[in-house]
C-alpha positions as CSV (number, residue, x, y, z in Angstrom):
1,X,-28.8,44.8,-25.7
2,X,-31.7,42.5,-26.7
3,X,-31.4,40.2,-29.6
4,X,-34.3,38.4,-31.2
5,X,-32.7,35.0,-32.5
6,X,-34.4,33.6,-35.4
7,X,-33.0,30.0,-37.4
8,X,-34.1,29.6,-40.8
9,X,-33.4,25.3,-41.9
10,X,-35.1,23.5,-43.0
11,X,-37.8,21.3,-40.6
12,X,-37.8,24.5,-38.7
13,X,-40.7,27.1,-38.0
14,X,-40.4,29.4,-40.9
15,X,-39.0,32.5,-40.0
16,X,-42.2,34.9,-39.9
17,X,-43.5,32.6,-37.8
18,X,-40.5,32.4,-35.2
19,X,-40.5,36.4,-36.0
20,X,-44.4,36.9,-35.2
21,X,-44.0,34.9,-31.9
22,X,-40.9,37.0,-30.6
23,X,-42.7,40.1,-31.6
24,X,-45.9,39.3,-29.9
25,X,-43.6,37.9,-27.0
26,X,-41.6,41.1,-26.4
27,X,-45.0,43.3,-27.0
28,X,-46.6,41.9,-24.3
29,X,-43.5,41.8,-21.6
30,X,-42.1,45.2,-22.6
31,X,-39.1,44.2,-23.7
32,X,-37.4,46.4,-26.7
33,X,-35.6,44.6,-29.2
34,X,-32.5,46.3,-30.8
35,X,-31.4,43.9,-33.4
36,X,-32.7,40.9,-34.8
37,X,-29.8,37.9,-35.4
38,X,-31.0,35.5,-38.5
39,X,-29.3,31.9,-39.0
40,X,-29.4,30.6,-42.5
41,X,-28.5,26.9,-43.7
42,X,-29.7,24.6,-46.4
43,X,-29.3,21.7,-43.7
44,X,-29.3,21.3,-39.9
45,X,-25.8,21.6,-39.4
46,X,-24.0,20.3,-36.1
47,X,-23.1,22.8,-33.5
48,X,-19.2,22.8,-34.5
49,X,-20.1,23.3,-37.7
50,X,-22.3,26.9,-36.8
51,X,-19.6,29.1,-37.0
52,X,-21.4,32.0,-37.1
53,X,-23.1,31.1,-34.3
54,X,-20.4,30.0,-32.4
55,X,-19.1,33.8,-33.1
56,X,-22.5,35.2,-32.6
57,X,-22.4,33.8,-28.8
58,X,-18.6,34.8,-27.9
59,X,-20.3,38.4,-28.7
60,X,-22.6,37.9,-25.5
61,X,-22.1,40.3,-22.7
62,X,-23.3,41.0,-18.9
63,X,-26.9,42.0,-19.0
64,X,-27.5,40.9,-22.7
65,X,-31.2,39.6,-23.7
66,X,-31.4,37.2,-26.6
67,X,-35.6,35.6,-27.4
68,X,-35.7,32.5,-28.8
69,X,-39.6,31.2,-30.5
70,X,-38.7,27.8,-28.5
71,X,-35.8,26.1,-27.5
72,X,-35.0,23.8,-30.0
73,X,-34.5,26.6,-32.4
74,X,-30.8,27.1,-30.4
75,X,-30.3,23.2,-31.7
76,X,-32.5,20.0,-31.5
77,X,-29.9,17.6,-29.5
78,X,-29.6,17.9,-26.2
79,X,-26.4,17.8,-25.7
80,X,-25.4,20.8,-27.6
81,X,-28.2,23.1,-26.0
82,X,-26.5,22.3,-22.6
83,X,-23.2,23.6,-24.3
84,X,-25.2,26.4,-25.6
85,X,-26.6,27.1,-22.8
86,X,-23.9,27.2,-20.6
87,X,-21.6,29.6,-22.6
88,X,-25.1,32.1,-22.6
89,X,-24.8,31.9,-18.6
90,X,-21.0,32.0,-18.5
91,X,-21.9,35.7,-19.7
92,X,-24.9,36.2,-17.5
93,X,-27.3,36.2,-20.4
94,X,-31.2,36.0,-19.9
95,X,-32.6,33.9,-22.5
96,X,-36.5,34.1,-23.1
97,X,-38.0,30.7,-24.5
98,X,-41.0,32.5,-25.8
99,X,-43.3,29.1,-26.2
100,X,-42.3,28.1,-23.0
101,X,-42.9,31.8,-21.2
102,X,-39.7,30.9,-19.2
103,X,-36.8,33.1,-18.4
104,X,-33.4,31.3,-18.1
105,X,-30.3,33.2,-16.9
106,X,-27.8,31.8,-13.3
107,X,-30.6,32.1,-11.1
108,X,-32.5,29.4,-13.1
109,X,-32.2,26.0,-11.5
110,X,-31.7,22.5,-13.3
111,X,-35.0,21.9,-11.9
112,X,-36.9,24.5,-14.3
113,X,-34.6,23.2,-17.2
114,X,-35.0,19.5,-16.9
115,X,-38.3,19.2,-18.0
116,X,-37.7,21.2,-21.7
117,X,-34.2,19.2,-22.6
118,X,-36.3,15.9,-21.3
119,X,-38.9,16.6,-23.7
120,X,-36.3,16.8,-26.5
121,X,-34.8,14.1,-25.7
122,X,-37.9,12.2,-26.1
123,X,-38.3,13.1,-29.3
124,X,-34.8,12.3,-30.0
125,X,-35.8,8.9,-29.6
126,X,-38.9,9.4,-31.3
127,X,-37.0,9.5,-34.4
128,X,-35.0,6.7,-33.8
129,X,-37.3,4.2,-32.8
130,X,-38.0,0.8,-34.3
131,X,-40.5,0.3,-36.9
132,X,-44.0,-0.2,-35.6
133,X,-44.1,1.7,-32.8
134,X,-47.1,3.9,-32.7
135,X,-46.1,7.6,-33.8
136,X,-45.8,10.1,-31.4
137,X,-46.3,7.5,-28.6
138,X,-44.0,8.2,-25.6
139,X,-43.2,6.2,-22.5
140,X,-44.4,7.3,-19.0
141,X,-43.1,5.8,-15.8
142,X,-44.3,5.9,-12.6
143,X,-41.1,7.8,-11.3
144,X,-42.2,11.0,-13.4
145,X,-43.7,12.2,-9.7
146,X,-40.1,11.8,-8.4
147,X,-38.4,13.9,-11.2
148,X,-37.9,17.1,-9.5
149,X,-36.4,15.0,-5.9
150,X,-34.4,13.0,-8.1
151,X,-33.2,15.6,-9.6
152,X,-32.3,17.8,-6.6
153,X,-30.7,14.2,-5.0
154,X,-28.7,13.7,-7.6
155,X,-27.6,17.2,-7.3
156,X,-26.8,16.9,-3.7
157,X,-24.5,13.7,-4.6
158,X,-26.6,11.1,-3.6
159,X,-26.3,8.0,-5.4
160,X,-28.8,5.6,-6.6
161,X,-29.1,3.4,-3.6
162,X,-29.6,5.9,-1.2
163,X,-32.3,8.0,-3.1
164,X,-34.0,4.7,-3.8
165,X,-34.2,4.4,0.0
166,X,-35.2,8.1,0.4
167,X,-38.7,7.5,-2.2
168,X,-39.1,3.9,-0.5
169,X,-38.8,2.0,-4.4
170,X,-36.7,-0.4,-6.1
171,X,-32.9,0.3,-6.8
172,X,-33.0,-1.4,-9.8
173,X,-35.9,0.3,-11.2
174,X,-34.8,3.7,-10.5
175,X,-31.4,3.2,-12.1
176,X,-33.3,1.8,-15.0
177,X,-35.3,5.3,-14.8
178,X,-32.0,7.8,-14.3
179,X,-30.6,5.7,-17.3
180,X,-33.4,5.4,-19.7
181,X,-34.3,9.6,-19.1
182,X,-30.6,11.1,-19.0
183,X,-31.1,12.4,-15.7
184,X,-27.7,12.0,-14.3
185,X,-25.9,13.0,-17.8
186,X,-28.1,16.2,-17.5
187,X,-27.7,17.0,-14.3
188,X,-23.4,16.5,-14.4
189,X,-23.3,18.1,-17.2
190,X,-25.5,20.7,-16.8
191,X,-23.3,23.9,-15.3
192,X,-19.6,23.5,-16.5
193,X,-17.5,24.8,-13.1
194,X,-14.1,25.9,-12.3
195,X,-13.2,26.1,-8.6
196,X,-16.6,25.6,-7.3
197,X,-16.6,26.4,-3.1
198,X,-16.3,23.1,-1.3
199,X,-19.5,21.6,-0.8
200,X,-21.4,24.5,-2.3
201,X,-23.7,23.7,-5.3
202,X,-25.5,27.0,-5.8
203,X,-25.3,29.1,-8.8
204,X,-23.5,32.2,-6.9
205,X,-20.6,29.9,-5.8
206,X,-20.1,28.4,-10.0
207,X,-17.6,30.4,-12.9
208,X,-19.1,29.4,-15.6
209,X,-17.1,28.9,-18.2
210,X,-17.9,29.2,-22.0
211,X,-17.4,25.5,-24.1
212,X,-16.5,27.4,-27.0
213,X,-13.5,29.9,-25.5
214,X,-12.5,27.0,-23.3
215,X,-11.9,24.9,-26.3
216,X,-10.3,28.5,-28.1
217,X,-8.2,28.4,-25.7
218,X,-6.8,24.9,-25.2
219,X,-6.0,25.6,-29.2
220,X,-3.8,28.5,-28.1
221,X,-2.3,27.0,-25.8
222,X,-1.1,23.8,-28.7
223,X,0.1,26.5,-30.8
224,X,2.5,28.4,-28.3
């Protein structure tokens, strides 16, 4: 089953743009879709809140396809597109990002993600930075080159001091860096895991495990 996933709010691409991209997207990869999903709100609602699409996503199945325009279509905080995204790989779903020509499904590694949540997380801040700053400005570092090895050490359960040995820069600094980007809050909370195999980090050895049937669940539970 492929769904094309389209979000009509406010602030958002209007939806025969996000339609026209998906179309043109799934022309040009062969890829058939069967049924296009539409989310309507008068106002960018938190993801609790999104109860259709909370029931739209417990609908996911092995093998499904959903195409998404871009990412932040799913939801603009980051922290809710890592809870989307992990209930869409608790299923094995590929999800196409169509303005990023990126496939992500359990094979994908934080790696590939990091940069796209990163990027909304910038802007994030963007909107909540003090008056004055130049619009649109963002911040670059000189550990940006470092990303992906941080990344991958922080994965491997390195801490701070030792990966600030491993690139040869100051501690301080690079905990400054880690803090100021999210890395480590992305990278923990990236892939939700039950029984993972001692020592083993790759995807094969994770159950994912859906946010939203987790927290279904624990209701259950309080009730009986």
């Amino acid at each position: 089953m492929v769904y094309a996933y389209m979000r009509q709010v406010p602030g958002f691409p209007h939806l025969t743009t996000q339609q026209s991209d998906i179309l043109a997207f799934s022309l040009r990869n062969e890829l058939n879709i069967d049924q296009e999903v539409v989310e309507y709100a008068t106002k960018n609602l938190l993801l609790d809140e999104r109860k259709d699409f909370e029931a739209f996503l417990q609908t996911m199945q092995d093998g499904y396809t959903v195409i998404v325009s871009s990412l932040f279509v799913l939801s603009d905080k980051v922290e809710e597109l890592i809870k989307v995204i992990n209930c869409m790989l608790s299923h094995n779903v590929n999800l196409w990002i169509v303005d990023s020509n990126m496939l992500m499904n359990k094979e994908t590694s934080m790696v590939e993600i990091f940069p796209l949540l990163n990027a909304l997380r910038e802007e994030e801040k963007e909107k909540t930075n003090q008056i004055g700053r130049p619009k649109g400005s963002k911040s670059s570092s000189k550990f940006d080159i470092y990303q992906r090895e941080i990344i991958s050490f922080l994965r491997e359960g390195m801490n701070v001091s030792a990966i600030a040995r491993e690139l040869d820069v100051s501690r301080s600094s690079l905990k400054d860096y880690i803090e100021s980007r999210g890395i480590r809050e992305l990278v923990e909370g990236a892939w939700m895991e039950l029984n993972p195999s001692e020592g083993a980090r790759d995807m094969d050895n994770i159950v994912l495990i859906c946010p939203f049937e987790k927290e279904k669940e624990a209701k259950e539970r309080k009730v009986s």
